[in-house]
Residue frames as qw, qx, qy, qz and C-alpha x, y, z in Angstrom:
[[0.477, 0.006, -0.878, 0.045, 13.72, 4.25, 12.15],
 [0.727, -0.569, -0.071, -0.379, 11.04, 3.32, 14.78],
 [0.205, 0.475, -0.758, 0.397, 12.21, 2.23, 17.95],
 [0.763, -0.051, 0.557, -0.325, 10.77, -0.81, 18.95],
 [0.416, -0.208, 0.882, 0.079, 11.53, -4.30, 17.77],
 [0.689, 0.091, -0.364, -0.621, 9.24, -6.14, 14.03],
 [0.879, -0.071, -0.362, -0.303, 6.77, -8.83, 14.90],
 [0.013, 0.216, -0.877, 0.429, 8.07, -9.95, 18.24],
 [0.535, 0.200, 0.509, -0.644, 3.88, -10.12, 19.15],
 [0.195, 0.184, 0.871, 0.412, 1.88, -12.34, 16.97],
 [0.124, 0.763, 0.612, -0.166, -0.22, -9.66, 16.43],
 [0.015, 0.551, -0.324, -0.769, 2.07, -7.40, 14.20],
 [0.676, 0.542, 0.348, -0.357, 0.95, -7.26, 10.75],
 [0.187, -0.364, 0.554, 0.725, 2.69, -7.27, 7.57],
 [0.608, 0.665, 0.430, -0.054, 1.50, -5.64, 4.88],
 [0.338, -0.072, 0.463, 0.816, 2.66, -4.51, 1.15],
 [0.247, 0.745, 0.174, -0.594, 1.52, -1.78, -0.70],
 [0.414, 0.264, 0.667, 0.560, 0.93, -1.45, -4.64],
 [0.418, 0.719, 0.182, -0.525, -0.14, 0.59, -7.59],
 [0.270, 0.172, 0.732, 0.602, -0.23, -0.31, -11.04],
 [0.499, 0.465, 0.031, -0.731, -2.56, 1.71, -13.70],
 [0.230, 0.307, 0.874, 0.298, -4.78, 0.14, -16.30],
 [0.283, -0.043, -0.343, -0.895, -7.13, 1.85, -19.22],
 [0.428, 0.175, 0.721, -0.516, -10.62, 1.23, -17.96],
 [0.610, 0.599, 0.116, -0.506, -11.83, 2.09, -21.59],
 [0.891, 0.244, 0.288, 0.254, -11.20, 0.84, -24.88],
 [0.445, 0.799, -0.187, 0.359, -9.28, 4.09, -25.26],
 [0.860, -0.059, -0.296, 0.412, -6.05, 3.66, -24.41],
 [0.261, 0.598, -0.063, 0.755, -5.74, 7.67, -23.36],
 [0.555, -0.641, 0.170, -0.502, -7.49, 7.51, -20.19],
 [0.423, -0.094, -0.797, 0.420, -5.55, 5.47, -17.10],
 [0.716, -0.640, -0.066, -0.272, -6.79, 4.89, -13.63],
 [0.285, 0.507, -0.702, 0.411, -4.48, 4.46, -10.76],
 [0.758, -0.488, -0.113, -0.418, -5.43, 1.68, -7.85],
 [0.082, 0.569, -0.616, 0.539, -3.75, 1.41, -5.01],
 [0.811, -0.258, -0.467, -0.240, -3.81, -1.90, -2.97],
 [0.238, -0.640, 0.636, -0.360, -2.81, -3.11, 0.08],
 [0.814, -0.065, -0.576, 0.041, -1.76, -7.19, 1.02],
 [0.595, -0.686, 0.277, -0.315, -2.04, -8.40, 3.87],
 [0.618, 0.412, -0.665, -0.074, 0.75, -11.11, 4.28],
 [0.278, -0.254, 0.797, -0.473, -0.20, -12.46, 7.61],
 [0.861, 0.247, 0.104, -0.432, -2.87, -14.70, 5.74],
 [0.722, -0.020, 0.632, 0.281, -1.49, -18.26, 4.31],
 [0.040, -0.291, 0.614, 0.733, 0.09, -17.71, 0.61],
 [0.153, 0.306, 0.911, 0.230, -2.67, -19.42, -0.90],
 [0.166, -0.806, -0.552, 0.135, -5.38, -16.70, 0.55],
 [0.431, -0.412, -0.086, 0.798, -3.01, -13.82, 0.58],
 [0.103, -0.195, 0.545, 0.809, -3.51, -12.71, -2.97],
 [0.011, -0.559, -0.819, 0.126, -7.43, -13.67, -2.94],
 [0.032, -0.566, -0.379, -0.731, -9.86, -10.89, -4.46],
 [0.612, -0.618, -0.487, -0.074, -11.67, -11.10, -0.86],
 [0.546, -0.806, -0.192, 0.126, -8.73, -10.17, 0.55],
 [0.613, 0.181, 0.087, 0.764, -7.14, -7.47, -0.59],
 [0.119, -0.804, -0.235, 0.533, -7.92, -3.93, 0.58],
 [0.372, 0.611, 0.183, 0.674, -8.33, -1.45, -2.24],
 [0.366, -0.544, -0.295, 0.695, -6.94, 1.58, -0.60],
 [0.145, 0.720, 0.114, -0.669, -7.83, 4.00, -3.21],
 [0.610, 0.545, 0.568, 0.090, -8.53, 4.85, -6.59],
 [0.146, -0.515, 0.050, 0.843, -6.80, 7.73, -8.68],
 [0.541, 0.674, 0.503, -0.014, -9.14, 8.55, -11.63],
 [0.165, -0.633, 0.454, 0.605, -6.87, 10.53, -14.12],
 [0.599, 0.759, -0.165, -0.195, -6.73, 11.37, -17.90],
 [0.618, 0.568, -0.444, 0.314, -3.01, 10.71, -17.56],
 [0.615, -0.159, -0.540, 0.552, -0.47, 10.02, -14.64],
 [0.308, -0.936, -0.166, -0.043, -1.19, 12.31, -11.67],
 [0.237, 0.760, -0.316, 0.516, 1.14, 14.99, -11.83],
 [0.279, -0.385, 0.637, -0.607, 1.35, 14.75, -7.06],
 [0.651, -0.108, -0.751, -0.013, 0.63, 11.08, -6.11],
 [0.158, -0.010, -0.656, 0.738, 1.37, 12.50, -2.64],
 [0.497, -0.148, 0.085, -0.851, -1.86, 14.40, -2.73],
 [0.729, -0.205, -0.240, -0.607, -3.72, 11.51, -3.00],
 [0.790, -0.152, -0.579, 0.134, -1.99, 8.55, -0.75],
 [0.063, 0.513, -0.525, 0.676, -0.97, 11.19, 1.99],
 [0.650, -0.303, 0.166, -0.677, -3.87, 10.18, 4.31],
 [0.963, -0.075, -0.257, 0.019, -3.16, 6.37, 3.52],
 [0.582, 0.390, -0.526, 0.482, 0.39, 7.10, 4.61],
 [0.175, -0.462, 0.400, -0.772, -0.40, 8.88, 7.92],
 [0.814, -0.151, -0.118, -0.548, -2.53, 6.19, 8.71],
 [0.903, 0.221, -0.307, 0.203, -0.27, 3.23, 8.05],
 [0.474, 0.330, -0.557, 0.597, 2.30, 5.13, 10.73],
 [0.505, -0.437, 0.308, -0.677, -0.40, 5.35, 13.36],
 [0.975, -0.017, -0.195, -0.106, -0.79, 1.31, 12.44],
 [0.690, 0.344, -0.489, 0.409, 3.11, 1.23, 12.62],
 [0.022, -0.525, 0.396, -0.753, 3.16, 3.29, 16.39],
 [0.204, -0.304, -0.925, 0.104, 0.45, 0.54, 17.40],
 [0.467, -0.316, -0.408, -0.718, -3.08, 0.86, 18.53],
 [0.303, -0.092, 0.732, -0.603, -5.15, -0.25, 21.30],
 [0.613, 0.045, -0.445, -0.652, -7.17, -2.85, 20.02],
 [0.704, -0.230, 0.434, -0.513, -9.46, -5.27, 22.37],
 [0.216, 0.318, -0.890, -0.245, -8.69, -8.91, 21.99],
 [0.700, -0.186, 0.183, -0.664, -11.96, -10.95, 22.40],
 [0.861, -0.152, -0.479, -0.082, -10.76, -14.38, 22.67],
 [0.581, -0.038, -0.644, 0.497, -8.47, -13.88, 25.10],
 [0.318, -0.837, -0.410, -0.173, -10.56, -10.60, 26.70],
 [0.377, -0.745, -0.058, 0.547, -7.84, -7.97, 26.67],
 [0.341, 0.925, -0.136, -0.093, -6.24, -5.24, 25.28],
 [0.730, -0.297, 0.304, 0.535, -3.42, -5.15, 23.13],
 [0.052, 0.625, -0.186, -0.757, -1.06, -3.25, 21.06],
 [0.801, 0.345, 0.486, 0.058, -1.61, -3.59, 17.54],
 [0.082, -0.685, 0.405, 0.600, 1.02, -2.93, 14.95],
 [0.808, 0.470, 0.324, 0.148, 0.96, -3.24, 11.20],
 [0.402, -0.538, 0.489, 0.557, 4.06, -2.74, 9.28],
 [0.753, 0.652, -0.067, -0.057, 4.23, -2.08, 5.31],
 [0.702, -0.319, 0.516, 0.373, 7.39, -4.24, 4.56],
 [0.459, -0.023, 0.445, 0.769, 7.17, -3.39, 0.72],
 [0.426, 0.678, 0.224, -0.555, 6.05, -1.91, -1.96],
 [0.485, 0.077, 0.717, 0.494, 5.77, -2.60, -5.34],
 [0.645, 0.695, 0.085, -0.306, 4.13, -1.91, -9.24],
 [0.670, 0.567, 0.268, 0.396, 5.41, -1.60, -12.45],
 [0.717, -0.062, -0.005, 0.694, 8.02, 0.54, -13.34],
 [0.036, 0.366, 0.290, 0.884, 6.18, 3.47, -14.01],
 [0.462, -0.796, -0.352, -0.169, 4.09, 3.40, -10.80],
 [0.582, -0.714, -0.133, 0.364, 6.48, 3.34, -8.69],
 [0.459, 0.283, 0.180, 0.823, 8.89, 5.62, -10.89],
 [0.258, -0.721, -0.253, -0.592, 5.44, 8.34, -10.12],
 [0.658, -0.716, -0.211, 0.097, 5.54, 7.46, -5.89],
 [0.675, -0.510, 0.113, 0.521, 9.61, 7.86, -5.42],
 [0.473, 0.802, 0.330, -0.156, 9.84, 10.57, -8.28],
 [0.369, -0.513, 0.570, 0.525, 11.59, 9.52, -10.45],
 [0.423, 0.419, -0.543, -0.592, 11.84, 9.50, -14.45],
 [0.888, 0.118, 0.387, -0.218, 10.53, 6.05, -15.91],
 [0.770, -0.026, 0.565, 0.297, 12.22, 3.78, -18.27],
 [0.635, 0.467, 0.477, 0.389, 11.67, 5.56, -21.19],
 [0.194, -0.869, -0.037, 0.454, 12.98, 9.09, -19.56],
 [0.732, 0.666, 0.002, 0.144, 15.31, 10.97, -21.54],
 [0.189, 0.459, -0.698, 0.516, 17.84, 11.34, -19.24],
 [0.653, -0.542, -0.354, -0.393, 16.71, 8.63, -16.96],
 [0.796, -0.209, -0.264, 0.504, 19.73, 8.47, -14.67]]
């Protein structure tokens, strides 16, 4: 647990993380993993907006990557330098402040996130 206080400043962020896969081809053997980030400090209407959504990465993959970690480590390490705040220059009001962004969830389908928090998927054979 961090030790400091969420969104007391109106300048904390909240964002959610995702990943869902989808066949890019008409064969249904090859998946892609894409990994997104929302920003939920934007009005609901705008939140969910193509414009503004942050693809955070792309896993290109015959099949389910075997170490998800390999590829989202760098997004993670990132996201807790966002969460430890930043020094970031405020130009309407012409100072510095901290800036914190916070990933409040995460979502997908049951099989994405079954791959991130490894665990078996729905159709395991001993999924429990």
């Amino acid at each position: 647990m961090l030790p400091y206080n969420y969104f007391l400043d109106h300048h904390d962020i909240m964002l959610s993380f995702t990943t869902d896969s989808f066949a890019p081809f008409k064969k249904q053997k090859h998946t892609t993993w894409i990994l997104l980030i929302f920003n939920y400090n934007l009005p609901l209407d705008q939140c969910f907006q193509k414009d503004n959504i942050l693809c955070a990465g792309i896993i290109p993959s015959p099949k389910k990557p075997w170490d998800a970690d390999s590829f989202i480590y760098l997004l993670v390490q990132e996201l807790l330098e966002l969460a430890d705040g930043m020094s970031t220059y405020d130009s309407l009001s012409s100072s510095l402040f901290t800036l914190h962004a916070y990933v409040i969830t995460g979502f997908g389908d049951i099989p994405a996130v079954s791959m991130l928090i490894y665990m078996k998927g729905h159709n395991g054979l001993h999924p429990c």
